[in-house]
VOBA-1610 file (N, C-alpha, C; in pm, whole numbers, padded with zeros to 5 digits, always signed):
BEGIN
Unk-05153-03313-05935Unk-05016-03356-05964Unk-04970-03449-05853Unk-04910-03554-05869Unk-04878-03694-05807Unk-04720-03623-05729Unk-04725-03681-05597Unk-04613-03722-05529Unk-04519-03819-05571Unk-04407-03801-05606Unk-04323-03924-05643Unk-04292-04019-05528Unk-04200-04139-05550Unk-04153-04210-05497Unk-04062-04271-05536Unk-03980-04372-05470Unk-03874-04492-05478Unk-03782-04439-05618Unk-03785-04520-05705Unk-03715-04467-05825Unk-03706-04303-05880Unk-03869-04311-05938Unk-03889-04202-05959Unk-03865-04070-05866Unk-03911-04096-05753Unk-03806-03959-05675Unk-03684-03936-05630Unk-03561-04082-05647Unk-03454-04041-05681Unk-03361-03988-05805Unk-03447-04021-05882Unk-03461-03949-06039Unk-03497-03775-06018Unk-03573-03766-05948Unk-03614-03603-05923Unk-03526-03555-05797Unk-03465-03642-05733Unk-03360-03576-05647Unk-03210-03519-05713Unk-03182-03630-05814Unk-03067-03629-05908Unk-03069-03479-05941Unk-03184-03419-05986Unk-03242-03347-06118Unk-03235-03224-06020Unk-03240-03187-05879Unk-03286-03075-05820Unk-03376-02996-05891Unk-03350-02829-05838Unk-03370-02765-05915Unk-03412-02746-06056Unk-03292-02849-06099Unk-03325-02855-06273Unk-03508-02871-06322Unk-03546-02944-06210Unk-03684-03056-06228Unk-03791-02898-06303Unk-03842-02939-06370Unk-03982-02830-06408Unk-04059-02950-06424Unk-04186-02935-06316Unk-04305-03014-06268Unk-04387-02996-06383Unk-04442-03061-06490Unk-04583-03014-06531Unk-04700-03186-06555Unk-04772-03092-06597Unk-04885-03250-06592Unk-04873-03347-06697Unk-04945-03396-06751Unk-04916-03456-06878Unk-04977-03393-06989Unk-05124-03355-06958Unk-05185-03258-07047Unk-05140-03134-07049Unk-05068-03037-06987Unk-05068-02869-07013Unk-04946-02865-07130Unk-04943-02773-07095Unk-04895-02695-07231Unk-04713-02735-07211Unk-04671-02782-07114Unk-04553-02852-07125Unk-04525-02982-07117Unk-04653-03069-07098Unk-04647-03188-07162Unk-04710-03223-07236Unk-04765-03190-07300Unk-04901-03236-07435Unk-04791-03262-07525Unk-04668-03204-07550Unk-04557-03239-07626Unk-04514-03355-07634Unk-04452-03453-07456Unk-04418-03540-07450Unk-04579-03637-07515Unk-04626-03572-07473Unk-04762-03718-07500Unk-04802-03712-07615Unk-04774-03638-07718Unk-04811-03654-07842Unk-04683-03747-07916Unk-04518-03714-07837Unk-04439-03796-07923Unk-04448-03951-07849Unk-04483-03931-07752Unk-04514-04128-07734Unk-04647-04141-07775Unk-04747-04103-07828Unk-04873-04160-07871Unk-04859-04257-07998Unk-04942-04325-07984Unk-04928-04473-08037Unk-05108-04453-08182Unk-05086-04501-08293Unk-05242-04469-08351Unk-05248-04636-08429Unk-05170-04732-08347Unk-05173-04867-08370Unk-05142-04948-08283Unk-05252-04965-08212Unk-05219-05062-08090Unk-05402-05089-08062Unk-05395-05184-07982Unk-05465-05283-07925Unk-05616-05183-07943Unk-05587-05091-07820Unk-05703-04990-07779Unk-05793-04916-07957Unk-05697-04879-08003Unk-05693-04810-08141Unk-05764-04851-08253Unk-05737-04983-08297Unk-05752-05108-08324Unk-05910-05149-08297Unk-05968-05166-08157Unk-06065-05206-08121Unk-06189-05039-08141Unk-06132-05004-08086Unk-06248-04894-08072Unk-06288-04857-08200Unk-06198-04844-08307Unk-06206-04825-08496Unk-06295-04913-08526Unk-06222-05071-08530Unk-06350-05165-08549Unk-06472-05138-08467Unk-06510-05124-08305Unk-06640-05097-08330Unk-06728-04975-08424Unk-06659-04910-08419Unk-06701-04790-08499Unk-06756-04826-08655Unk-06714-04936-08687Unk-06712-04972-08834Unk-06866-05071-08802Unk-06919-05072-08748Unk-06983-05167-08754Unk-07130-05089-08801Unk-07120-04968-08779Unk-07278-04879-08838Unk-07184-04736-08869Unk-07295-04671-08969Unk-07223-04565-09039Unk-07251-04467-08938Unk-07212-04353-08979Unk-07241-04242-08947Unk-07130-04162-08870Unk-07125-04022-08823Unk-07001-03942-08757Unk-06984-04000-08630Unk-06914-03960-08558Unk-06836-03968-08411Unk-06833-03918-08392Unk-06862-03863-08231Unk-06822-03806-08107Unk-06708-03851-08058Unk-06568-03791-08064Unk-06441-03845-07950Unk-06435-03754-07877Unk-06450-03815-07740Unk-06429-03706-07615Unk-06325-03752-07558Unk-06241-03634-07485Unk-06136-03643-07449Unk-06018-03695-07574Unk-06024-03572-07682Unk-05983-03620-07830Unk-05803-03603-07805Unk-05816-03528-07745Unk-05649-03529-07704Unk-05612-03451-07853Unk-05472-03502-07872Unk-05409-03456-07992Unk-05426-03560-08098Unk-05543-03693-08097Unk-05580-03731-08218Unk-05559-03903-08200Unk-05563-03917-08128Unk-05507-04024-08079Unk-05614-04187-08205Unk-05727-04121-08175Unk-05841-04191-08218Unk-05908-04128-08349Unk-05902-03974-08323Unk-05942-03918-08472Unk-05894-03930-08557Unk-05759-03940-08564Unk-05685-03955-08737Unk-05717-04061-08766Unk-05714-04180-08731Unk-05696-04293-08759Unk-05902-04283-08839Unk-05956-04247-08724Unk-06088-04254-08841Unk-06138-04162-08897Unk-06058-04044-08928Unk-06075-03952-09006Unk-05973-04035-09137Unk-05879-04114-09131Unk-05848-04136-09215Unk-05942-04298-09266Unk-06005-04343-09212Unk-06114-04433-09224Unk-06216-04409-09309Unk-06204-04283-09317Unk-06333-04183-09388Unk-06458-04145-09323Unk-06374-04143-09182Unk-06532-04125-09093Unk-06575-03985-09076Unk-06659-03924-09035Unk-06679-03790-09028Unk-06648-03741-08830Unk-06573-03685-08814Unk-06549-03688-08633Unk-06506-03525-08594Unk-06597-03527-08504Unk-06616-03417-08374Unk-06524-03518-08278Unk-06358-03400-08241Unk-06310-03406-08161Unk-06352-03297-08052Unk-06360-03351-07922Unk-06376-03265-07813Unk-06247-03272-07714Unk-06203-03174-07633Unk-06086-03165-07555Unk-06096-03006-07474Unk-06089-03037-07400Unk-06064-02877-07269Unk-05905-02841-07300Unk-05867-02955-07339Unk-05704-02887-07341Unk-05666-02821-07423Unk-05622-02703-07439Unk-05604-02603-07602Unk-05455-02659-07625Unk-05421-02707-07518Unk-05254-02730-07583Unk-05283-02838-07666Unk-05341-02939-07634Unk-05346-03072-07695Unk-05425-03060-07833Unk-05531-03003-07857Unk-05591-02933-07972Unk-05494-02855-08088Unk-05412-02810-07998Unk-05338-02712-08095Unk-05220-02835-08196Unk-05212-02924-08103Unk-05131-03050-08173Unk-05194-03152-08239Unk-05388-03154-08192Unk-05405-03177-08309Unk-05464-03131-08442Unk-05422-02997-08434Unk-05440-02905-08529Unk-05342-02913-08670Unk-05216-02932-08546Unk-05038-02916-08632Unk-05067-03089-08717Unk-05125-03181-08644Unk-05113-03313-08745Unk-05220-03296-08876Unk-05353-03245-08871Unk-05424-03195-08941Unk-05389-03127-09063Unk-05299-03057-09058Unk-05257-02951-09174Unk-05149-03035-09224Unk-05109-03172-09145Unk-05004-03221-09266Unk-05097-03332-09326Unk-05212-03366-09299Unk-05360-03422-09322Unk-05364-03392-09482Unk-05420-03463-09581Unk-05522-03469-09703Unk-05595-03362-09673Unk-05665-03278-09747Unk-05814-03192-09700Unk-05926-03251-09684Unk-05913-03328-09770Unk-06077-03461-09727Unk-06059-03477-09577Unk-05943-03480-09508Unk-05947-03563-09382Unk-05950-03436-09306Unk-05934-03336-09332Unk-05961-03184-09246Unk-06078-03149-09245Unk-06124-03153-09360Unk-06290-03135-09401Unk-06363-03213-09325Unk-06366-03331-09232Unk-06429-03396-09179Unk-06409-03391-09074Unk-06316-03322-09025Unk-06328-03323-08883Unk-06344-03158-08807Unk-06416-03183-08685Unk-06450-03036-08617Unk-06384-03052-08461Unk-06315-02950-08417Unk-06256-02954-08353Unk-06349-02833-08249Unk-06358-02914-08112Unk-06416-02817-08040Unk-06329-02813-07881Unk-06311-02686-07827Unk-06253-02699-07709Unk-06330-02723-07620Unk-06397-02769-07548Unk-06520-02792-07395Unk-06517-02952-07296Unk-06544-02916-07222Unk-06582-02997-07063Unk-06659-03155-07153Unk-06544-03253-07142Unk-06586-03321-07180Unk-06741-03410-07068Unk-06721-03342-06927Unk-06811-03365-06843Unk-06924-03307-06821Unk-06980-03178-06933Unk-07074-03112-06973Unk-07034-03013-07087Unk-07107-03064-07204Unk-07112-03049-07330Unk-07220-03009-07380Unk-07252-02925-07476Unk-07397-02905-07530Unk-07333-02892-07741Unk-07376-02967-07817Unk-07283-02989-07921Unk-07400-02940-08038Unk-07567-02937-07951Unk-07659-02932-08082Unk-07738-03038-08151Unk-07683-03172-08131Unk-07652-03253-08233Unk-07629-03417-08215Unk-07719-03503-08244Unk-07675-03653-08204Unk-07587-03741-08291Unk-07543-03828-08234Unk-07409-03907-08229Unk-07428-04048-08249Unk-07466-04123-08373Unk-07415-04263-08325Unk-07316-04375-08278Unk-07212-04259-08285Unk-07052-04326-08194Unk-07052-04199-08118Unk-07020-04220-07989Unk-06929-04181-07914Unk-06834-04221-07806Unk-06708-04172-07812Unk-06587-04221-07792Unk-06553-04187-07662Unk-06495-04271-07551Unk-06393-04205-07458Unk-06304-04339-07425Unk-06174-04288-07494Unk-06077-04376-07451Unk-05993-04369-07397Unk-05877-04429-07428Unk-05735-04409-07306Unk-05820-04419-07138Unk-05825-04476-07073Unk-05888-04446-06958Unk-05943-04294-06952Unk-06023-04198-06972Unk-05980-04066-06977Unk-06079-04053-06881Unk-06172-04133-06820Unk-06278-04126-06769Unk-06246-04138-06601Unk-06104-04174-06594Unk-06035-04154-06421Unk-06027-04043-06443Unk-06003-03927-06502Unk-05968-03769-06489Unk-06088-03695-06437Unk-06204-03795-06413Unk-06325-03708-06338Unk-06374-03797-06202Unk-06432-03713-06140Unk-06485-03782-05979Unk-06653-03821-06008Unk-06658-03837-05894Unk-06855-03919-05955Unk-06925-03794-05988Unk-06880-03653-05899Unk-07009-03624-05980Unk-06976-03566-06125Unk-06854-03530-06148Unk-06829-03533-06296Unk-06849-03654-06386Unk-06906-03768-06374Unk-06908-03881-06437Unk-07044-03870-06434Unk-07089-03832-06330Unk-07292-03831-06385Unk-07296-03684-06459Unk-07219-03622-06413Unk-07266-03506-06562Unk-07249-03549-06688Unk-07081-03638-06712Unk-07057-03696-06827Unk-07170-03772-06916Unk-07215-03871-06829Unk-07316-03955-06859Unk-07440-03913-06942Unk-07466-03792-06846Unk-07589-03706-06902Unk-07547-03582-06995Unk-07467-03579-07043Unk-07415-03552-07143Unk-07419-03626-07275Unk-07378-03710-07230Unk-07363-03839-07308Unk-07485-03866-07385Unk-07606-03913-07300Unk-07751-03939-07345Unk-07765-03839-07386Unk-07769-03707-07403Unk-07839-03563-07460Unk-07760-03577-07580Unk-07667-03632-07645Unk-07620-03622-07774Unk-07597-03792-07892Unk-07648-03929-07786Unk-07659-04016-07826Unk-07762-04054-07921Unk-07778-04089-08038Unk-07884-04124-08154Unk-07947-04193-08128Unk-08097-04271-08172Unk-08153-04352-08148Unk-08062-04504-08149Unk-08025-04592-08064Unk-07973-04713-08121Unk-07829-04667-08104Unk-07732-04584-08086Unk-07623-04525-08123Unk-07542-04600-07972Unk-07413-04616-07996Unk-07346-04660-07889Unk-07235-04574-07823Unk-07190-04550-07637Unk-07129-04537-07624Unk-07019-04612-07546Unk-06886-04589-07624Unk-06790-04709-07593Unk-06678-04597-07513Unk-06675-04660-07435Unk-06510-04627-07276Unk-06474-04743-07274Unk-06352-04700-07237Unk-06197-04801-07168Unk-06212-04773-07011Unk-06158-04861-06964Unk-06203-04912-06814Unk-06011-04960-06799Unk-05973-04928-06657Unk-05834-04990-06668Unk-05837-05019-06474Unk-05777-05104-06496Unk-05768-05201-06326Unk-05646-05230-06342Unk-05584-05287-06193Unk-05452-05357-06203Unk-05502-05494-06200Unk-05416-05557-06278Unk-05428-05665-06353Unk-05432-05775-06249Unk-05295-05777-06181Unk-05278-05886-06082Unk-05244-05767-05921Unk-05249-05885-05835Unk-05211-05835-05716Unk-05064-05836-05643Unk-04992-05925-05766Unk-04871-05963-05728Unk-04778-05873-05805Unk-04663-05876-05758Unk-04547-05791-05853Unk-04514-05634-05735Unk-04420-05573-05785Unk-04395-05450-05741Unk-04494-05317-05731Unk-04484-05275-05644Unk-04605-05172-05627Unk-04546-05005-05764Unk-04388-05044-05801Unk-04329-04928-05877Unk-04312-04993-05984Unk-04314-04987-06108Unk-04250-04996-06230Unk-04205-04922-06297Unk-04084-04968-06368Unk-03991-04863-06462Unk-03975-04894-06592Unk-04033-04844-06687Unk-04037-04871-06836Unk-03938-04757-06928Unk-03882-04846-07026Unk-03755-04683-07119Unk-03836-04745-07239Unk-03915-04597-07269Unk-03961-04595-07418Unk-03918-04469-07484Unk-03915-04474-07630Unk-03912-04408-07765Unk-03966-04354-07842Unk-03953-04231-07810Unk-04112-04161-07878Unk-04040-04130-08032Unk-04145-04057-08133Unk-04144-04059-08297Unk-03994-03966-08309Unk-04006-03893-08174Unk-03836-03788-08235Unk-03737-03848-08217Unk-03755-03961-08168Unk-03637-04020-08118Unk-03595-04007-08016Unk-03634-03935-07928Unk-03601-03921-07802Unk-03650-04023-07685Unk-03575-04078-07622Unk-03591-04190-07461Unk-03619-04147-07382Unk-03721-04192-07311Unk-03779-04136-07193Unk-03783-04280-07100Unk-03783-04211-07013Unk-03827-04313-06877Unk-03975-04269-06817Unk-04014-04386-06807Unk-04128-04385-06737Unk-04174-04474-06615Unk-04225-04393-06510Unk-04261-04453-06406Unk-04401-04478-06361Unk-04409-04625-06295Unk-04583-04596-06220Unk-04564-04614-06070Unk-04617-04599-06032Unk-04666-04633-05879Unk-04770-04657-05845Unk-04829-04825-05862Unk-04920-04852-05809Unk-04936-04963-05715Unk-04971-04919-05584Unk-04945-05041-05502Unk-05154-05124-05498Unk-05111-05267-05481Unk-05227-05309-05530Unk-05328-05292-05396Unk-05436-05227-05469Unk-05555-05233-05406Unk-05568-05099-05413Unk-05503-04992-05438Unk-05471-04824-05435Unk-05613-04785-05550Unk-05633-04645-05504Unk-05732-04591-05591Unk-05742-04508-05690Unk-05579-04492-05715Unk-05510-04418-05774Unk-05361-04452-05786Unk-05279-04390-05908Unk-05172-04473-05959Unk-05084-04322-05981Unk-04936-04298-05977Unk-04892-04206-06035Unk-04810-04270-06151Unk-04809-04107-06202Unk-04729-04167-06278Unk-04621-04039-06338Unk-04512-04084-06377Unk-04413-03981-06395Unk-04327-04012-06490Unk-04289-03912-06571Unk-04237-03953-06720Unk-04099-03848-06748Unk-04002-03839-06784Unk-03885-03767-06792Unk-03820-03819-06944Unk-03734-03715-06966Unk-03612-03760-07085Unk-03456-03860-07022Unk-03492-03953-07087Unk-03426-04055-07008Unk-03246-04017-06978Unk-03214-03960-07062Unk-03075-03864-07057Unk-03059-03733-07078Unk-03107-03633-06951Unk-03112-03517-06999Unk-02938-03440-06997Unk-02964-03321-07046Unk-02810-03292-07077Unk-02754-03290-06945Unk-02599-03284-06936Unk-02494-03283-06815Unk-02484-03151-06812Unk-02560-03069-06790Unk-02548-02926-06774Unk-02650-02907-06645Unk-02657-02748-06665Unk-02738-02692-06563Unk-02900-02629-06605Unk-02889-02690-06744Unk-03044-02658-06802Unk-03195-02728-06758Unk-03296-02664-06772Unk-03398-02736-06681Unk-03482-02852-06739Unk-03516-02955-06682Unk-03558-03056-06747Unk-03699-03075-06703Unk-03775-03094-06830Unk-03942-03124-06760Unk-03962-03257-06731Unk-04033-03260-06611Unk-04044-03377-06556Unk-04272-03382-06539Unk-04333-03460-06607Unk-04436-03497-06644Unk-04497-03625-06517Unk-04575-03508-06441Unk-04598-03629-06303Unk-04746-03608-06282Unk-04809-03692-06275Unk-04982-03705-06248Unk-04970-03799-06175Unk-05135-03800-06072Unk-05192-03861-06001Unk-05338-03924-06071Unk-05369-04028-06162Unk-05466-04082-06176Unk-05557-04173-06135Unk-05695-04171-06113Unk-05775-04243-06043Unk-05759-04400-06100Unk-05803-04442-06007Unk-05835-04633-06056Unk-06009-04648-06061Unk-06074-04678-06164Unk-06207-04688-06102Unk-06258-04873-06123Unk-06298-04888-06048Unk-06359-05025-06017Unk-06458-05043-06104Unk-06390-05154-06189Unk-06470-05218-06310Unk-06640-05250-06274Unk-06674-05297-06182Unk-06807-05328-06128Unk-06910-05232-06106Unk-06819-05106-06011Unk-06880-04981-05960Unk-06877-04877-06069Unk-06794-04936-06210Unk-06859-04817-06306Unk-06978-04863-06370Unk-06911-05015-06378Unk-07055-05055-06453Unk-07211-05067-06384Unk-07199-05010-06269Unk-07313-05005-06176Unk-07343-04838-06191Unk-07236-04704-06227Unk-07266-04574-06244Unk-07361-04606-06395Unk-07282-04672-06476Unk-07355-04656-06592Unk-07485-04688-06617Unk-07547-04785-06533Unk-07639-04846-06507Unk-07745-04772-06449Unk-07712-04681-06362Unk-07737-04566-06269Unk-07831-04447-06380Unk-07730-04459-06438Unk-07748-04338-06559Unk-07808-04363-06631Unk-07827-04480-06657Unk-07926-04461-06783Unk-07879-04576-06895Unk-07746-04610-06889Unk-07677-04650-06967Unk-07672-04830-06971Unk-07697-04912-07056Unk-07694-05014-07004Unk-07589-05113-07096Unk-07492-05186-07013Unk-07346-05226-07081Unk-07364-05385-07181Unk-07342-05347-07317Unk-07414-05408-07398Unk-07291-05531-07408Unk-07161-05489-07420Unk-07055-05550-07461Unk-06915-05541-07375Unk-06826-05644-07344Unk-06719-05594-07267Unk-06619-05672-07296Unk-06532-05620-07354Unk-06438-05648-07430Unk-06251-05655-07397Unk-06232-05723-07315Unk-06065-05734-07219Unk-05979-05733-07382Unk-05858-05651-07316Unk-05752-05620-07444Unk-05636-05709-07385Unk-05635-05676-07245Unk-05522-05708-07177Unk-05489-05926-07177Unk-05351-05904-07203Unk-05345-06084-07179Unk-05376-06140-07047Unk-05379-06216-06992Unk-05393-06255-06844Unk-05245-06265-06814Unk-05237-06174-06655Unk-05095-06190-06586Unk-05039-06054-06599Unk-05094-05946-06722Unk-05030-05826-06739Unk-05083-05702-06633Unk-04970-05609-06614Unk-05058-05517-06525Unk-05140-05467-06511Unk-05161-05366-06633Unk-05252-05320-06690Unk-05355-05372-06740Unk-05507-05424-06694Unk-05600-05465-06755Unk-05714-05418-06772Unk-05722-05387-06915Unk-05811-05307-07002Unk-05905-05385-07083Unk-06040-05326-07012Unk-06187-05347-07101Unk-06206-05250-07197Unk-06266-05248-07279Unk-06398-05195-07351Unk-06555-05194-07332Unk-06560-05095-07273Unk-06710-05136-07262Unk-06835-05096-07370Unk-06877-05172-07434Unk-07030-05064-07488Unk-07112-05037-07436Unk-07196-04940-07453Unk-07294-04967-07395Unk-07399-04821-07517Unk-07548-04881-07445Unk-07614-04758-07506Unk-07725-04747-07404Unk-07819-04641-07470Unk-07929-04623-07348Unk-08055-04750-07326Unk-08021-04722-07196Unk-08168-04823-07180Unk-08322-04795-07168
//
């Protein structure tokens, strides 16, 4: 869990007491992150189309609450979501049951270590998006890896998101007010000063009540990993990067690859 700063920790000074700390994934924020999740945008979009390009089921690791599965469960794809988080599972359980049955029927939901997995079973897609791949250190990324190959098909690809700061210029804090599906405003903060190896980040209800009730406040510390030095882990592993694919415009903060890759 991330240290605040500048904005964001006069936002949590405002709040005293009131503040209830949780992460983004547990069981008191998997809420907020399921009502700002997005299942049409850039990332979403790309990773679907590669997927379309050869048949067969999916592997999504780090499935979250569905972020990537509905969209190709409603594609007609057949998909194994994976997730350690039971909170986030359990939400995408609750979208599931308002799901078609064709689109329930196709998907398997498993709780486990997306950094050591044993599933049975090979994969000609497998998935890790949203950056989800900063949530582990190297040697969780060579377990990942080898994970990875023990369930990859002959020819089968695996595709990650990669995220860097974009430019070196601009504010080391940013403050964004977004709108999640309930309607509810949130504020959101980052803190990343450039060249850092890690970014926080902290998310709140942008007007909580004028009372004395407690407000959750959603604060992580996420890694930055160096576009070069992953593609040198992957390389490491076994993995060799077939395709790389920038989402981001030039000049924006956030700049996001795609990488493919499969075994070498």
């Amino acid at each position: 869990m991330s240290t605040t700063t500048t904005q964001a920790a006069r936002r949590l000074a405002e709040l005293g007491p009131r503040a209830r700390i949780c992460g983004l994934y547990d069981s008191m924020g998997a809420p907020f992150y399921q009502d700002l999740a997005t299942y049409d945008d850039p990332e979403t979009r790309a990773l679907t189309a590669l997927v379309r390009t050869a048949p067969g089921p999916v592997l999504d690791l780090a499935a979250g609450a569905g972020r990537f599965t509905l969209p190709l469960l409603a594609a007609g794809r057949d998909v194994t979501a994976l997730d350690l988080s039971a909170d986030m599972l359990t939400l995408l359980r609750s979208e599931l049951v308002k799901a078609p049955a064709s689109m329930r029927d196709r998907c398997t939901i498993v709780q486990g270590d997306m950094s050591h997995f044993t599933l049975g079973r090979r994969f000609p897609h497998i998935l890790l998006g949203t950056t989800s791949l900063s949530l582990l250190d190297k040697n969780g990324r060579t377990s990942l890896y080898r994970s990875v190959l023990a369930h990859l098909a002959e020819g089968g690809q695996f595709v990650l998101t990669a995220l860097e700061r974009g430019h070196s210029a601009g504010p080391a804090e940013t403050a964004l007010r977004v709108t999640g599906f309930s309607g509810t405003v949130y504020d959101f903060y980052e803190h990343w000063p450039a060249g850092a190896d890690s970014r926080s980040v902290t998310l709140l209800p942008a007007d909580p009540p004028h009372d004395d009730s407690p407000v959750t406040v959603c604060a992580d510390r996420v890694a930055v990993l160096d576009l070069r030095e992953l593609q040198d882990e992957l390389t490491e592993a076994g993995l060799v990067v077939t395709s790389r694919t920038p989402l981001s415009p030039p000049g924006e903060r956030h700049h996001v690859t795609i990488l493919t890759t499969g075994a070498s």
